[in-house]
N, C-alpha and C positions, 0 to 999 in steps of 0.2 A: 504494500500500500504506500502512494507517497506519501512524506513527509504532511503536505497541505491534509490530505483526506484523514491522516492520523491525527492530526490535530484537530481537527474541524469534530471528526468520533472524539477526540477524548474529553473535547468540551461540551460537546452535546451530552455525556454520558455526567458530567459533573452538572448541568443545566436540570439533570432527569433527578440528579440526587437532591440537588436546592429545591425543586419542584416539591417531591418529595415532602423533604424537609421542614418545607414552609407551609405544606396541605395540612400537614400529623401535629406541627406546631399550633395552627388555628385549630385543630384538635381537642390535639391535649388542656390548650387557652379554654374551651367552649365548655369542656366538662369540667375543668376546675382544679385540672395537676396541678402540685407546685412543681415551680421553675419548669414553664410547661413548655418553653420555648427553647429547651436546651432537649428536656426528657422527652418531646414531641419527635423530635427530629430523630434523636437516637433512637428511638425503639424504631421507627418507619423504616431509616434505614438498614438499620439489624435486620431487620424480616425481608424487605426488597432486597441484602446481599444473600441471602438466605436461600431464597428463590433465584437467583441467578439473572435477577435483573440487571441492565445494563449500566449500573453506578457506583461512578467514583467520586471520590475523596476531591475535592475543590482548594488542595492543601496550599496552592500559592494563593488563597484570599488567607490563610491561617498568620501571615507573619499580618495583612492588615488589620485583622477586630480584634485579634489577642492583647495587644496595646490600649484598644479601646476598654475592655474588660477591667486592664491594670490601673484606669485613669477613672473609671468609675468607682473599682476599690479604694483609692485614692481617696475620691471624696466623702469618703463614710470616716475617716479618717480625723481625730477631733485630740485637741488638745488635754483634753480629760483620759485621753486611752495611754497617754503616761505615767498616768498618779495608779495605774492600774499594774503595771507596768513587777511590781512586786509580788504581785498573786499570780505572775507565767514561772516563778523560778522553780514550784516543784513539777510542772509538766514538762520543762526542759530535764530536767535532771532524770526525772520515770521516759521519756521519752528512748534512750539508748536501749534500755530494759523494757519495752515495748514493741522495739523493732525487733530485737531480739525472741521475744517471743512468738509473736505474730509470723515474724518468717521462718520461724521453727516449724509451727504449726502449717502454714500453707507448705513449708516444702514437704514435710510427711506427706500433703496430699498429692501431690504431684510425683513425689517419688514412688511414693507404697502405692497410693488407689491410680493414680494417672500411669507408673512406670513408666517414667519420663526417666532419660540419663540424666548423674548426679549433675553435670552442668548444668544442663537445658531446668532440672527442676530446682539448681540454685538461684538462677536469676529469671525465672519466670515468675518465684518466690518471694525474690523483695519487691516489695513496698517500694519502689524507687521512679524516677523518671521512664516512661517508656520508650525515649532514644536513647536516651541512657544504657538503660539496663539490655537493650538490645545491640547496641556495642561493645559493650562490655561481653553480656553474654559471649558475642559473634565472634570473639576476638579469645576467647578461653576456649571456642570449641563447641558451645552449644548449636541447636537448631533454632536458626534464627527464626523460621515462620512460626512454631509452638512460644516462642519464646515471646513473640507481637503478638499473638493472638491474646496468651494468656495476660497479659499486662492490656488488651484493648478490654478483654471480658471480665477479669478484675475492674478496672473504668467504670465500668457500661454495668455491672451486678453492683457495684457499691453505689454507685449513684440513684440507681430506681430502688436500691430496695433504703438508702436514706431517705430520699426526698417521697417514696410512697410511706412510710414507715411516722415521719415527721407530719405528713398531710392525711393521711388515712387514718392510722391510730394515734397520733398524739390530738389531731383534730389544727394543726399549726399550716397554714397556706402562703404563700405569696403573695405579700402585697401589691404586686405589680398591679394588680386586676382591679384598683383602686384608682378611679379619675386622678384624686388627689395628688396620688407618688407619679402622676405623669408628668414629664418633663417635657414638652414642647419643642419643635425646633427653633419658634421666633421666639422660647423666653430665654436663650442665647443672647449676648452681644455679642458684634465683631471681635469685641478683646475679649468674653469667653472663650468663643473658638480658637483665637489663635492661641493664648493659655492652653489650653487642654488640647489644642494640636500638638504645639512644645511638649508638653511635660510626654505625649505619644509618642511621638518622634525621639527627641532628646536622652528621656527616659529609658527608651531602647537602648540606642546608642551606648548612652555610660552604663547602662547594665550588662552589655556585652565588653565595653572596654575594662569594665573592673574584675570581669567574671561572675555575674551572682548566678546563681540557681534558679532559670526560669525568667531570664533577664526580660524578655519582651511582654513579664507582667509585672515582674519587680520593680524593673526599672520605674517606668510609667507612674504605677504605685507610688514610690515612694517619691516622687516630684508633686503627684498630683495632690497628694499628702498633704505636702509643704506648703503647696498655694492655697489650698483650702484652710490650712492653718495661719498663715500669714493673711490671708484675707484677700489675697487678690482674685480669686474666685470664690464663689459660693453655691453654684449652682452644679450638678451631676451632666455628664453626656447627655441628649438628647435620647429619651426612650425608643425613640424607631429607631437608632444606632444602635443602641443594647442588645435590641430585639435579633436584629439583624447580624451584630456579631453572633448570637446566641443559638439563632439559625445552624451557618454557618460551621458552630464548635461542634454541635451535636450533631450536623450531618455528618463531616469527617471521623467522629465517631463510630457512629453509626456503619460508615462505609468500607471501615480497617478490614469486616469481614468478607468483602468482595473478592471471588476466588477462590476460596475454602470452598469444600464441598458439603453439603449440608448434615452427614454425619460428622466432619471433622468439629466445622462448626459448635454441632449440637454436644458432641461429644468435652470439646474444651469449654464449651458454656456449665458445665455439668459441672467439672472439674473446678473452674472460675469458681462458681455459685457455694461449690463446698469448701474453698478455700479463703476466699473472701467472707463467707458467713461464719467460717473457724476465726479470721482476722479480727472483724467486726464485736463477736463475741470478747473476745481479748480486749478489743479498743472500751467495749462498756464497762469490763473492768475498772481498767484503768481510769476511765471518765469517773468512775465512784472512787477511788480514791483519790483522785487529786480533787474531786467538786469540794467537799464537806470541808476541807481542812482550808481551803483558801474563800470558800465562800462564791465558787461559781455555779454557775448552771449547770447540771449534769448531761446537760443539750448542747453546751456551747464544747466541755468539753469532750465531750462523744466527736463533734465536728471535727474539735483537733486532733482527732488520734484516727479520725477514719480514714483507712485505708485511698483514693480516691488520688484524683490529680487535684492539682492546687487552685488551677481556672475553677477547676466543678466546687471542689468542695466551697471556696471561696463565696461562689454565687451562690451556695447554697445556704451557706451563712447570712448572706445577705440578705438572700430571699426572705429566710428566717427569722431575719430579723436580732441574730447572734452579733458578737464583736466578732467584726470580720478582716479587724488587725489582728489580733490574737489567732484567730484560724486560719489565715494568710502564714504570720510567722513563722506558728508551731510546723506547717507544712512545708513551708521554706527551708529550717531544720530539719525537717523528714528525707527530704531529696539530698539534702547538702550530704548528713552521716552518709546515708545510704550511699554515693556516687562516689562516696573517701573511700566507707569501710569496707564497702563487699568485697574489692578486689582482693585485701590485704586479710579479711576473715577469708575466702574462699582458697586463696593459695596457701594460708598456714594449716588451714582444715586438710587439703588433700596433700598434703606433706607430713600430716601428722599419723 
């Protein structure tokens, strides 16, 4: 096929995943999901790759709304969440002994019920970044397609069954569906956007020049932090922007299983579901001892130990209505160890 025809298919195939996307998001929005507009898209797509429909992943729009994301956390972001700042130190401290047990637990299931190779079910096992852990894995030796899937279906099972879990049984929804939290494009000015363009842009930039963990939400984040604490904004992105990143994250989600074939699929979904709800288990642990002694929510901290990417859990925080510095951070911590330690625990473990 040339070159033109191959592209012209790969972008109609990401048009049919947005399509998608955007149908399952008015969706999931009309019956009442929370964060419907992330969990809309994800689940459509899971089913459309499922089926072998013809969609992909739209990943060169991912380096655009990812930023947008970081600059909306940004503005939730208040001079008060540092006098708080004292009650993160014992969930920093349980957090090493957390990962620690959490990836004990999922790799048993991947090793003993899944019989995945000790690689493959080392790093399909942490809790880490998903390009991360998939170069890393790919670079020790493991199977790098088990090794994506299982880190997409970890994703995709922690997300639906928190935010069904948060809006189903705790009764807790997203405010989004509320005139009020709507943000307008014309209640913007000029010098909002170009503020919160900066801190997008910018905020990239030096989060990939310093190195942080996640830079194209960190960065952003922590600029956008800054101006909403200094005062030179006040106001959030524009909600059809949100929306629309939100689209977006959850269809690329959604689309990681495009290719698999519907046993492999079904079968590493199984696997995920059991490992990830072995995690999660662990993480409410953990949430009840650090709540009581520091005086938080046993909600907020369930957020920050769940298993989960940092864009998702983040907006889910949000959505929630949790401190969504404190679940940003602990989860910025979560990637950081993990991306140090696995390598250096996994090579002393098969030497030992």
């Amino acid at each position: 096929m040339p070159l033109t025809n191959r592209r012209v298919a790969g972008l109609s195939t990401q048009m049919l995943a947005l399509l998608i996307g955007t149908i399952c998001g008015v969706g999931a929005y009309s019956v009442g999901l929370p964060l419907p507009w992330m969990l809309g898209p994800m689940m459509g797509n899971t089913v459309a790759a499922m089926c072998h429909l013809p969609v992909r992943a739209p990943t060169r729009l991912r380096p655009i709304v990812i930023p947008v994301i970081g600059v909306l956390l940004g503005s939730g972001v208040t001079a008060e969440v540092f006098g708080l700042l004292h009650s993160w130190v014992l969930t920093l401290l349980l957090l090493p002994v957390f990962l620690a047990c959490a990836s004990a637990v999922s790799f048993t299931v991947y090793r003993r019920l899944g019989g995945y190779d000790t690689v493959t079910a080392f790093y399909a096992a942490m809790p880490g970044g998903i390009n991360e852990m998939l170069m890393l894995g790919a670079e020790a030796g493991g199977d790098e397609r088990r090794i994506a899937l299982a880190h997409a279906a970890r994703i995709l099972v922690v997300i639906v069954f928190v935010a069904l879990f948060f809006g189903l049984v705790l009764g807790v929804t997203s405010g989004s569906r509320s005139a009020s939290n709507w943000v307008h494009l014309d209640a913007l000015t000029w010098v909002d956007y170009a503020i919160l363009g900066f801190c997008a842009v910018a905020g990239t930039w030096f989060g990939n020049q310093i190195k942080l963990p996640a830079a194209p939400v960190f960065g952003p984040m922590i600029l956008s932090g800054a101006a909403h604490i200094i005062g030179w904004v006040s106001v959030a992105p524009p909600t059809l922007l949100i929306i629309i990143a939100q689209i977006t994250i959850g269809t690329i989600i959604g689309t990681r299983f495009a290719g698999a074939s519907l046993a492999q699929v079904g079968r590493d979904l199984a696997l995920a579901a059991l490992a990830s709800g072995a995690m999660l288990v662990v993480a409410v642990i953990f949430a009840l001892l650090i709540a009581w002694p520091n005086g938080l929510p046993t909600s907020q901290a369930f957020l920050a130990y769940s298993p989960g990417g940092l864009t998702e859990m983040s907006l889910l925080a949000l959505a929630l209505e949790q401190d969504v510095t404190y679940v940003s951070v602990m989860h910025i911590f979560r990637i950081t160890l993990v991306i140090a330690i696995a390598p250096i625990v996994f090579t002393r473990w098969r030497k030992g």
